[in-house]
N, C-alpha and C positions, 0 to 999 in steps of 0.2 A: 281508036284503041287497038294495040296490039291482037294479031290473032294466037291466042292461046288457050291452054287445059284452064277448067275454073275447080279445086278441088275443096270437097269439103270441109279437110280438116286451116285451110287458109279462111274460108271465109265463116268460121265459127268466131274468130275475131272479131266478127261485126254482126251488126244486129239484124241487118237485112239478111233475107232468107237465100239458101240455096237459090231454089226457084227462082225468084226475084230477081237476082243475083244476073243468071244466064238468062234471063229475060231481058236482061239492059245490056246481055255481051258484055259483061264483067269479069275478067282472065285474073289468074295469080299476080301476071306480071303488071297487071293496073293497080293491083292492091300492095305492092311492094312499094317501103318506106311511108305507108301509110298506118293509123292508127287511130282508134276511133274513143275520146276522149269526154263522151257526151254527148246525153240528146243531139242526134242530127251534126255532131261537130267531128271535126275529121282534124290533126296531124300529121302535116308532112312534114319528114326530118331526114335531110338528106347530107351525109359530110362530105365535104368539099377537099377534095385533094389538093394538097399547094398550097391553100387560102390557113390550115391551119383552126378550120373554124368548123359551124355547120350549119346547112342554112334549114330554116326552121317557117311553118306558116301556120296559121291554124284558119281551117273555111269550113263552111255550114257548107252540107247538103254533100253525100259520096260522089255524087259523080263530077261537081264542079269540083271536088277536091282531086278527083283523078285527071283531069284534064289542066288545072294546076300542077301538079306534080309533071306533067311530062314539058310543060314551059320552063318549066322550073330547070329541068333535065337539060335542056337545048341549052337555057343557059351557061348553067355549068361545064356542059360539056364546049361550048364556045370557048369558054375559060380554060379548061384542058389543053385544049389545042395551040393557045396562047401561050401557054406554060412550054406544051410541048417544043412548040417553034420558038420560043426562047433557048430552051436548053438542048436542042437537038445538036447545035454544034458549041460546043464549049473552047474549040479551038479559036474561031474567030473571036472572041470576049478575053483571051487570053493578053490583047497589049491593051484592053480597056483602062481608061485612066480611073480614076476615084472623081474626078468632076463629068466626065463622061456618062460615068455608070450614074451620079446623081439623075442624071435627065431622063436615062432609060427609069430609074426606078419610079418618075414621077409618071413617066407614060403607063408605067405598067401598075401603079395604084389609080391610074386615071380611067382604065380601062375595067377593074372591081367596081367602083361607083358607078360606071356605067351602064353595068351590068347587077347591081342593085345586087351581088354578092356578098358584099361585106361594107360596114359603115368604115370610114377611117376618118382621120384627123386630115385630111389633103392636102385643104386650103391654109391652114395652122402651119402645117411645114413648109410650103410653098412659101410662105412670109417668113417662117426662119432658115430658111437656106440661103434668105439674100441678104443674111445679118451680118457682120463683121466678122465672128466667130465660122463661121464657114466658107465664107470667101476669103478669107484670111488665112484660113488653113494651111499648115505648109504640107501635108501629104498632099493635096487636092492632084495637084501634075502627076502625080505619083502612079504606077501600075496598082489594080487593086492585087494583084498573086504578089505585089512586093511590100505593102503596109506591116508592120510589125506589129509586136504588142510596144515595142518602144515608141514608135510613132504615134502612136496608139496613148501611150503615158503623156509625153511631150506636147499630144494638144489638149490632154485633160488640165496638164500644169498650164497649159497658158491661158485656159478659162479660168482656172484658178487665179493667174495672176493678172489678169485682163481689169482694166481699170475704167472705174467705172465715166460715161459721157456725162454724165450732172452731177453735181453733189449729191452728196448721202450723207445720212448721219454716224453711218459707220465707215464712211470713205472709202469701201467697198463695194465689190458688185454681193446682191443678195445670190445664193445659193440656188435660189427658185429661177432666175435668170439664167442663169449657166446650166439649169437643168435640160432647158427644152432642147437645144446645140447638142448636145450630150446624147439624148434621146432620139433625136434625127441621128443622129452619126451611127450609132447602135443599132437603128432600125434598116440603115442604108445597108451595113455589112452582114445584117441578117437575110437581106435580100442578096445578097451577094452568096453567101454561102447558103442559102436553104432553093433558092428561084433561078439564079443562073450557076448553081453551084461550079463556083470560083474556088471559092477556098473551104477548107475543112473545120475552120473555126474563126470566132469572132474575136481580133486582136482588141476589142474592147471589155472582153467579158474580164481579162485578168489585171484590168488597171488597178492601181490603188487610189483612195480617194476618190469614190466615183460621186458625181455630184446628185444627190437627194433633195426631191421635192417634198418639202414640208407645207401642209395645208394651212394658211392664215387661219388665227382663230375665228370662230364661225360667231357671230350674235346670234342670239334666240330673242323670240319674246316669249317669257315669259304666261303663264296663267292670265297673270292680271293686263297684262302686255294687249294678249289679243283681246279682254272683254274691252278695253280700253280703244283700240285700233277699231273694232268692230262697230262699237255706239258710238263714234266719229266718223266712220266711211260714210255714216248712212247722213251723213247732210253734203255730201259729194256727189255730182251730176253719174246719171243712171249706168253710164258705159266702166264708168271707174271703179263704181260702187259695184257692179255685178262682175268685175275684174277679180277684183280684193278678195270678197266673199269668197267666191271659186275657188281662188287660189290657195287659202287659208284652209277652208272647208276639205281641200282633196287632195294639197300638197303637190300636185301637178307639176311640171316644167315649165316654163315661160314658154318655151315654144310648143307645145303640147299645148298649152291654152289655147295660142295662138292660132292655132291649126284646127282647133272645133269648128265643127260646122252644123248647122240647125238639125241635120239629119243625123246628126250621132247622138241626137237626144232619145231615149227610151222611156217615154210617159209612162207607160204602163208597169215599169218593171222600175223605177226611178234611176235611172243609170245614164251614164255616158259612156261610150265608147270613143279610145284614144288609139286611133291610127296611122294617125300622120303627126310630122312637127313642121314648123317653118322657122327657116333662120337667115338670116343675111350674109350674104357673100362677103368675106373678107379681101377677095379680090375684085369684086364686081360694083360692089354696095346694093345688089339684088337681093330683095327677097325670094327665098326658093323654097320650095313645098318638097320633104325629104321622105324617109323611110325613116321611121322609130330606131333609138340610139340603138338599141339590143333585143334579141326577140321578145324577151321577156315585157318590155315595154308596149307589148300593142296587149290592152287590157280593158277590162268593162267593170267599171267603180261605180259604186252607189252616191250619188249626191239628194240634200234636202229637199222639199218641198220648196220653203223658203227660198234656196238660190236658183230652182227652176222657176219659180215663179219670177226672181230679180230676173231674167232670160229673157222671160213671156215679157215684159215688162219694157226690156230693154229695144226689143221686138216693135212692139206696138211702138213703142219712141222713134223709129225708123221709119215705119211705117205711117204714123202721124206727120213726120217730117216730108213725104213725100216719096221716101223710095220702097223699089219696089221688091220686098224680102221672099228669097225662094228656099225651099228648105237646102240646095244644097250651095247657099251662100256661107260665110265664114260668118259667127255671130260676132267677133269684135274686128270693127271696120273704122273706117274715118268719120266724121259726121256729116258732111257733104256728099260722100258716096259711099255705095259697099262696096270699097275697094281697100285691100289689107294693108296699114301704114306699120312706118318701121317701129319696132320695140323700143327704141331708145325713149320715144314719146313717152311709154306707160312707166320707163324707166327714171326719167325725169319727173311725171307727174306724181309717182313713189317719193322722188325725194323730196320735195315740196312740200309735200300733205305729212310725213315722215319728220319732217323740220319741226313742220307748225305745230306739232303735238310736244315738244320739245326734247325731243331723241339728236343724240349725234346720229350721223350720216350711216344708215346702213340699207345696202344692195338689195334690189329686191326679190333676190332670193333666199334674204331669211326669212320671208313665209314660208317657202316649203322644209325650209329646218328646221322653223317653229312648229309647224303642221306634223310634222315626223317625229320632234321631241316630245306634244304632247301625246300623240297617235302612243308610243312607245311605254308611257310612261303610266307604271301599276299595272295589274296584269291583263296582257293583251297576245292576245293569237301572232305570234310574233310572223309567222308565213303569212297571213293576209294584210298586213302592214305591208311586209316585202312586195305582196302582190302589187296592191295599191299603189305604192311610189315608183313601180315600174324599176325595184333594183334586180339586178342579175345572180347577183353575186352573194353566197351569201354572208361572205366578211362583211360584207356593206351593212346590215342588222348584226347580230348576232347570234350564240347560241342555238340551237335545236329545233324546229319550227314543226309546229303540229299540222296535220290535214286542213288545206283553206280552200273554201269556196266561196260563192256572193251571200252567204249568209254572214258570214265570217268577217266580210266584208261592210256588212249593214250594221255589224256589231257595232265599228271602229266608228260609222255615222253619229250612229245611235252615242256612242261617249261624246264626240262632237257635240250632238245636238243638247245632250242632257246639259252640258256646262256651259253653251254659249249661246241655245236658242232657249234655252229652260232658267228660268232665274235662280230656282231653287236647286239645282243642279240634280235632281231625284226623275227617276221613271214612274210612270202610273203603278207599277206593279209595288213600288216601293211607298208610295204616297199611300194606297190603300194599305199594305201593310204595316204602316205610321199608323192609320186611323185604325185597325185591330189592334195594336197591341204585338205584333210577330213580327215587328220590322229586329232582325238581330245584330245589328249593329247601331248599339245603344249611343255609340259617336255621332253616327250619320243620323238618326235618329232626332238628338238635341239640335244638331246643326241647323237640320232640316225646320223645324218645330220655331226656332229664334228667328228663321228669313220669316215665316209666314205671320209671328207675333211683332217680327221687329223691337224688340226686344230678348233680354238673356232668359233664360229658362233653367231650372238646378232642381233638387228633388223637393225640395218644400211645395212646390206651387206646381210637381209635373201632371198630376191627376185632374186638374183643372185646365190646363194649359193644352195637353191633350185633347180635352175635349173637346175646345175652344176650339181648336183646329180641325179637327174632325166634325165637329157641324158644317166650318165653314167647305172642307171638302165634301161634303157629302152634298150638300148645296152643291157646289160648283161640276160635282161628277155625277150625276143621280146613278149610275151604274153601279158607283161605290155600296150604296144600301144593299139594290137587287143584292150583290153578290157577296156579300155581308150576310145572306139568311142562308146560305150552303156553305156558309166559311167553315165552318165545321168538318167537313168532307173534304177541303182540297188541301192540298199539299203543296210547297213552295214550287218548284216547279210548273205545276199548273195553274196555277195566279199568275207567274209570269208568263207563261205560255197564252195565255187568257187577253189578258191585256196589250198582248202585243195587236190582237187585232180591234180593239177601241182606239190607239194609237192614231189611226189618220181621225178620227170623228172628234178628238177632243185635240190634237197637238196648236190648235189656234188661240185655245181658250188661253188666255192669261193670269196668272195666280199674283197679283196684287200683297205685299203684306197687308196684312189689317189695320195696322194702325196708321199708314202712309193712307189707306182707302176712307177712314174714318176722318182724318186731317184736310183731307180734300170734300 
């Protein structure tokens, strides 16, 4: 650590004491671009000149965060100097051609991943720069200080008019194809004029017609979708069925699944932790172990008991099998070894099992669209949604987002678990409120009352029908009584407050209707 002043009014920002503080040789200059965001949890947020971005960490404990912070620095500053020795002589760049300057810009995005500054799309462009539309290019020979906005126009028109290699049904090429050409080419001159400042503006920004990627319509499932999806996984071997779950359960990324490893389980606190992805090389056919798409993406979500327990489960299956499980293995692996097989497998065994239920063909990543459409849907902490699916942005949700933390977060479980690990779709806090009398939603109320009668319920017969059901929970919860002789005393609020901590002692118990219990 740097030697420097440690002064009070800097380290009033953190929780650690003066004292303390110059006890561990703690200066200003170690506490700069830090921030302290939580028990024991530290923020570093550093911008990045050039890059356009900022690079961002969050670590437990002040001092590994400050000795982070200065790796972090060398990086960046590695990066500067790269920049700088780019742009230090702008004469020699000056008979640079546009196929030229392609290769410098891939070296010099090749050198951000390297350096674990910025995510980009690398290997995506790398495969479309050796597409027809770009080697085809008639600027390509071209000086970049000589490209116009006409040349500029002229290859937008001939993606336009570019015909497509197979049939189609519109005998055209789709728009979504012409997009990515387009988007490499824009990205290349932004390098040109912001990195080796070449030129003062981007002869693409003023074309007309510029080509627009439209997002294919997305499938959901539906409500009934997932009860349906769900009590079908579960006769599916234990690696798939604890795949499904998760995925569904947390809305995660395929490669974020991917990426878990037994030590990012948090028993005590019910969470996972997401800090890595793995994806396959487009160039390679490797699989690679990366850095999360955006900061906001390294996150700690709440998952059920239920899908930790499918975990434990999937575990011991491993382990009965004979290998030998260490916490910091990957938990989805091959069946023959712990070693990480390509996605397309899970991708494949999705659509198979997706077929057989009698669905047309959909990707499997509408569980996380369906996970987010139901996440979203009736009123919900719209910022711990965002948290949870790891978006950045936030046009990505919508709307205004209130203060989220992992409470906020256990909410969104907790609506999961009520509708798809709960048959009656109700919370304890609501069940005993049903058997007083106070439940105020006289809708959810009847609903609730006809799952447990299996049959309809209407006002002639609700006096009785209540009751019926209210013996049978008072049986099934004997807490419901106790707390039934100070019902008097408590207030909404604290009933639900109350009952959140009965929650793990009864969520196993099963509530059967009565008359399906009766028939059997």
């Amino acid at each position: 650590m740097k030697a420097n002043k440690l002064s009070k009014e800097v380290i009033k920002r953190f929780s650690i004491s003066y004292n303390e503080a110059k006890a561990y040789g703690i200066t200003d200059e170690d506490l700069k671009y830090i921030s302290e965001i939580g028990p024991n949890k530290f923020r570093i947020s550093i911008r990045v000149k050039g890059a356009n971005d900022r690079q961002t960490k969050v670590v437990n404990n002040l001092l590994d965060a400050i000795n982070k912070k200065y790796d972090m620095l060398k990086n960046i500053n590695k990066h500067q100097e790269y920049i700088s020795k780019q742009s230090q002589d702008i004469k020699s760049y000056l008979n640079l051609t546009v196929e030229d300057g392609l290769k410098l810009f891939f070296e010099y995005r090749k050198t951000l991943i390297d350096k674990k500054i910025v995510v980009t799309t690398y290997e995506k462009d790398v495969m479309i720069s050796k597409s027809r539309f770009i080697t085809e290019c008639k600027f390509l020979k071209k000086k970049v200080i000589n490209v116009t906005t006409e040349d500029a126009q002229e290859f937008v028109d001939d993606l336009f008019n570019a015909e497509p290699l197979r049939e189609t049904k519109s005998g055209k090429m789709s728009e979504n194809s012409l997009f990515n050409p387009y988007e490499l080419m824009h990205k290349l001159f932004e390098y040109f004029k912001d990195v080796l400042k070449l030129i003062e503006k981007n002869p693409l920004d003023d074309v007309d017609r510029k080509p627009v990627y439209t997002p294919k319509d997305r499938n959901y499932l539906a409500t009934v979708d997932i009860h349906y999806v769900l009590n079908e996984i579960d006769k599916k071997n234990i690696r798939f069925k604890t795949l499904i779950n998760l995925y569904l359960e947390t809305g995660l990324r395929m490669e974020e699944i991917l990426a878990l490893k037994f030590s990012d389980i948090n028993r005590l606190r019910g969470t996972i932790k997401i800090v890595r992805a793995v994806v396959k090389s487009r160039l390679t056919g490797e699989l690679i172990v990366k850095d999360l798409k955006t900061k906001s993406s390294e996150r700690e979500i709440s998952v059920s008991t239920y899908t930790l327990d499918l975990i434990d489960c999937y575990r011991s299956f491993k382990e009965n099998s004979g290998m030998l499980v260490c916490e910091d293995d990957y938990i989805f692996t091959a069946w023959e070894e712990n070693e990480m097989i390509t996605p397309s497998r899970y991708t494949y065994e999705w659509r198979m099992f997706i077929r057989s239920l009698g669905y047309e063909d959909l990707p499997l990543r509408v569980l996380r669209h369906s996970a987010a459409t139901f996440m979203l849907s009736g009123e919900t902490n719209l910022k711990a949604v965002k948290k949870r699916f790891g978006w950045s942005k936030d046009s990505t949700v919508w709307g205004i987002y209130n203060q989220s933390n992992l409470e906020e977060d256990k909410k969104l479980l907790d609506k999961f678990e009520a509708e798809f690990r709960n048959t009656l779709g109700a919370t304890y806090s609501e069940l005993y409120c049903l058997c007083m009398n106070r439940l105020n939603n006289a809708r959810k109320q009847i609903n609730i009352m006809e799952k447990i009668l299996n049959k309809s319920v209407d006002k002639s017969n609700m006096e009785n029908d209540l009751k019926t059901c209210t013996e049978y929970l008072f049986e099934l919860f004997p807490v419901f009584n106790k707390i039934s002789k100070i019902d008097v005393d408590l207030d909404d609020e604290e009933i639900e407050a109350m009952f959140v901590g009965f929650k793990p002692i009864y969520k196993k118990i099963k509530i059967e209707p009565l008359n399906r219990m009766s028939n059997s």
